[in-house]
C-alpha positions as CSV (number, residue, x, y, z in Angstrom):
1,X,55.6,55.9,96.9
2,X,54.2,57.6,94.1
3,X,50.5,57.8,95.1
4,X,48.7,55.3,92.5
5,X,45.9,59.0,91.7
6,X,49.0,59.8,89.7
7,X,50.3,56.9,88.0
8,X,50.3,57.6,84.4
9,X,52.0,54.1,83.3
10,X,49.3,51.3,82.8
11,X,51.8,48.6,83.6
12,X,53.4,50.3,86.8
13,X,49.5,50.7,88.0
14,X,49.5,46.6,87.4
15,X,52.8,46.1,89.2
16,X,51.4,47.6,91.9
17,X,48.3,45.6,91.9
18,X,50.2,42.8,92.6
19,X,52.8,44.4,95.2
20,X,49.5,45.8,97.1
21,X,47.2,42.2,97.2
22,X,50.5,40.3,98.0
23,X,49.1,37.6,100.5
24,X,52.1,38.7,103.3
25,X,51.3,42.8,102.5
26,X,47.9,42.8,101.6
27,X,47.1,43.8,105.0
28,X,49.3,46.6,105.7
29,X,48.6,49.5,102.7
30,X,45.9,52.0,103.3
31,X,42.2,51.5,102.1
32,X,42.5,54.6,100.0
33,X,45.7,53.0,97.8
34,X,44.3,50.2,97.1
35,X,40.8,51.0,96.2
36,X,42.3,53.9,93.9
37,X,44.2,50.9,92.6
38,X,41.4,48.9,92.1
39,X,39.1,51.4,90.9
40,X,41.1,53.2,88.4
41,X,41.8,49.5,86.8
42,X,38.0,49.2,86.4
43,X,37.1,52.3,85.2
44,X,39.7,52.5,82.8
45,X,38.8,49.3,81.8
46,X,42.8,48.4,81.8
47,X,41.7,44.4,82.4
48,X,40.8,44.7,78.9
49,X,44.2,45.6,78.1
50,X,45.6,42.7,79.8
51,X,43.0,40.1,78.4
52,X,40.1,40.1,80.7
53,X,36.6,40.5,80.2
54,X,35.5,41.9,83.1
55,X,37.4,43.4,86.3
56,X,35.9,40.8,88.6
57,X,38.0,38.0,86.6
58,X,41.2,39.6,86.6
59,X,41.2,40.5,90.6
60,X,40.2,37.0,90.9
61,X,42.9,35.2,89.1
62,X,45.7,37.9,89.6
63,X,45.0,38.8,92.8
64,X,43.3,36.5,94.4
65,X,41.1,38.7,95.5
66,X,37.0,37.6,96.6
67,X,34.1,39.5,95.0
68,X,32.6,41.0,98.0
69,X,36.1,42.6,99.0
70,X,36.6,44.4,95.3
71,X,33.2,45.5,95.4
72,X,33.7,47.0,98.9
73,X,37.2,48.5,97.7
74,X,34.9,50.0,94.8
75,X,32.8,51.7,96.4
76,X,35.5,53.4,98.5
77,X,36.6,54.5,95.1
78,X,33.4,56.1,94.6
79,X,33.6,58.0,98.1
80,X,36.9,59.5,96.8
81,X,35.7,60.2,93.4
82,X,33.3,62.2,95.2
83,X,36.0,64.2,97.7
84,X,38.2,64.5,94.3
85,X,35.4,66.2,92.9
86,X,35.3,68.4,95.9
87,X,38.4,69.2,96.2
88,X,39.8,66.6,98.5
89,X,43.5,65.0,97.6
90,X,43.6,61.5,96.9
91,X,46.7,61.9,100.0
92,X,44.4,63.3,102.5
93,X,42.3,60.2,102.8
94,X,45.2,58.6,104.5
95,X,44.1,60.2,107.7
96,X,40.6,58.4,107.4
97,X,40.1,55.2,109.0
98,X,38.1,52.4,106.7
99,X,35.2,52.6,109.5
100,X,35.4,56.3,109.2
101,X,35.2,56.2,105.7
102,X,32.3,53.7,105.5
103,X,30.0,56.4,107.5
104,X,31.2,59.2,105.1
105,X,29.2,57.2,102.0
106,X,26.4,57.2,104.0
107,X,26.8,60.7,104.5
108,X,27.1,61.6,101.0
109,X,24.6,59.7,99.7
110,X,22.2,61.4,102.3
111,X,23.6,64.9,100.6
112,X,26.1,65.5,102.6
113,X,29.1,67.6,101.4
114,X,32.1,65.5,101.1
115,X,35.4,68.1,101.9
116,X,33.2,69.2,104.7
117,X,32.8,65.4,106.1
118,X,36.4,64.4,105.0
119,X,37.9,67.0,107.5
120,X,35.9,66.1,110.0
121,X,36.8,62.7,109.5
122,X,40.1,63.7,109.4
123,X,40.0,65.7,112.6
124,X,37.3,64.0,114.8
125,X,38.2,60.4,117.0
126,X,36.0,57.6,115.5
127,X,33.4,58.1,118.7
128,X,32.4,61.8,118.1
129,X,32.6,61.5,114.3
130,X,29.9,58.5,115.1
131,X,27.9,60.7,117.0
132,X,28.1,63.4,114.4
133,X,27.1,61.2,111.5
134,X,24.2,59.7,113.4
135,X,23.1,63.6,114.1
136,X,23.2,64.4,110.3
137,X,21.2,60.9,109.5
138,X,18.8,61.5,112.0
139,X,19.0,57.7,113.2
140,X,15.9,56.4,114.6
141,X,15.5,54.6,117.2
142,X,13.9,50.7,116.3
143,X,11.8,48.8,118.8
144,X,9.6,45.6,117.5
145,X,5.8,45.7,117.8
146,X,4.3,42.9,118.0
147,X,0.3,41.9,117.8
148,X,-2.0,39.3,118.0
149,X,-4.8,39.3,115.4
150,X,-7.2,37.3,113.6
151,X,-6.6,35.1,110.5
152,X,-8.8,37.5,108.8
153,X,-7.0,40.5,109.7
154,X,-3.8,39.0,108.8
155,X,-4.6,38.6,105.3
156,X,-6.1,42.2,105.1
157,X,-2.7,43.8,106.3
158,X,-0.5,41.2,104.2
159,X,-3.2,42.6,101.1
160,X,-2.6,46.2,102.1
161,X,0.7,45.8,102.1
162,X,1.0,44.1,99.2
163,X,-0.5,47.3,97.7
164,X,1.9,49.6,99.2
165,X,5.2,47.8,98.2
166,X,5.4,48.7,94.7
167,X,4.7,52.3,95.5
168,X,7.9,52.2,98.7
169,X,10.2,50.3,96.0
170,X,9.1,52.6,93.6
171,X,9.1,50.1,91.0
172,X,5.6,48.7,89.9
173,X,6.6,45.6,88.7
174,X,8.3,44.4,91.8
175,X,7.4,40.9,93.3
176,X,4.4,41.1,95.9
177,X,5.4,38.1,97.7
178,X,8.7,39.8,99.0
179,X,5.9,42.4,101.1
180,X,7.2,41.1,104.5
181,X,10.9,41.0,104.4
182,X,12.5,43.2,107.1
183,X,13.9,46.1,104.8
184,X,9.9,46.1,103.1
185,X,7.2,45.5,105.9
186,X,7.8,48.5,108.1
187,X,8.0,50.9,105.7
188,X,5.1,49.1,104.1
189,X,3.0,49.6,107.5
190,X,4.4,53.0,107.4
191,X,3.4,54.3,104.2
192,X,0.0,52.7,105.2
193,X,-0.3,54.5,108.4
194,X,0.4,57.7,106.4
195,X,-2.2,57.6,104.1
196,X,-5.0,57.0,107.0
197,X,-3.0,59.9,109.2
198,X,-3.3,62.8,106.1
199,X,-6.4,61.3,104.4
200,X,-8.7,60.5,107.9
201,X,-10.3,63.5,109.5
202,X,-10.2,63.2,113.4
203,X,-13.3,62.2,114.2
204,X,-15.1,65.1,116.0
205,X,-16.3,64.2,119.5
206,X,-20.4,64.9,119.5
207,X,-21.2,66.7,122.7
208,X,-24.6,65.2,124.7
209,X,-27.0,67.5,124.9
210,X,-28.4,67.8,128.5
């Protein structure tokens, strides 16, 4: 099969839409085929051609297809937009599991370069090439703290928080009341901790005089 990277023809790139999201094959073509599919439909804009307004509508009635896995399969286009740009063949994903590939846009959003990564991905088993990705993140580990304080100090941290969220969000018009949700409180308390760390001189220990 002509790899879909190279299909000039509008209507054979449709055809093999359908022959790809077929509910008894859908299961067994690569990631990489089907997101090029998917993605070259979108940014071509070739549902517009075939009377849709938007991509979403057309993968929904043609190919039955839910929202959450086209924008999944898009952003596996991205990842290989990226590689293209790089230097990576649309063939070579093939040899890089959907897992795999999944760690390599974190990677490349972090900076990383993606024919480097692809080969690696390419070459490593899915445990070391874990390991290796975590290394270049610099995971942290996460415990939970947890502390009991008074009403009044409860209010002061949800205040100083509230404070700090437009500035982690970077976006000063962002809703206050969303200061405690998981992905905003610690980095909230963090930023916070920050400021007193650089701004606070360590307090000098005065020495008694005998």
């Amino acid at each position: 099969m002509t790899h879909p990277f190279y299909l000039q023809d509008p209507e054979a790139l449709r055809a093999l839409a359908h022959d790809l999201f077929d509910s008894v094959y859908r299961q067994t073509k690569h990631w990489s085929v089907k997101a090029t599919v998917l993605g070259r439909l979108t940014d071509e804009r070739l549902y517009e051609r075939w009377g849709y307004d938007s991509p979403e509508r057309w993968v929904s009635e043609q190919l039955d297809l839910a929202r959450g896995e086209f924008r999944l399969a898009l952003k596996l286009w991205r990842l290989m937009r990226k590689g293209h740009a790089a230097g990576v063949k649309p063939e070579d994903w093939r040899g890089v599991s959907k897992g795999k590939a999944l760690l390599l846009c974190e990677v490349l959003e972090a900076g990383g370069e993606p024919k480097t990564w692809c080969e690696r991905a390419t070459t490593m088993d899915g445990t070391a090439f874990q390991v290796e990705v975590d290394r270049h993140l610099e995971r942290q580990a996460w415990v939970t703290f947890t502390a009991k304080v008074p009403a009044e100090v409860r209010d002061l941290i949800r205040d100083a928080c509230q404070r700090a969220l437009p500035y982690v969000v970077q976006d000063p018009t962002v809703e206050l009341k969303g200061w405690n949700q998981p992905e905003h409180l610690f980095r909230c308390l963090e930023l916070l901790a920050m400021k007193f760390v650089r701004d606070t001189p360590v307090m000098e220990r005065v020495e008694e005089v005998p």
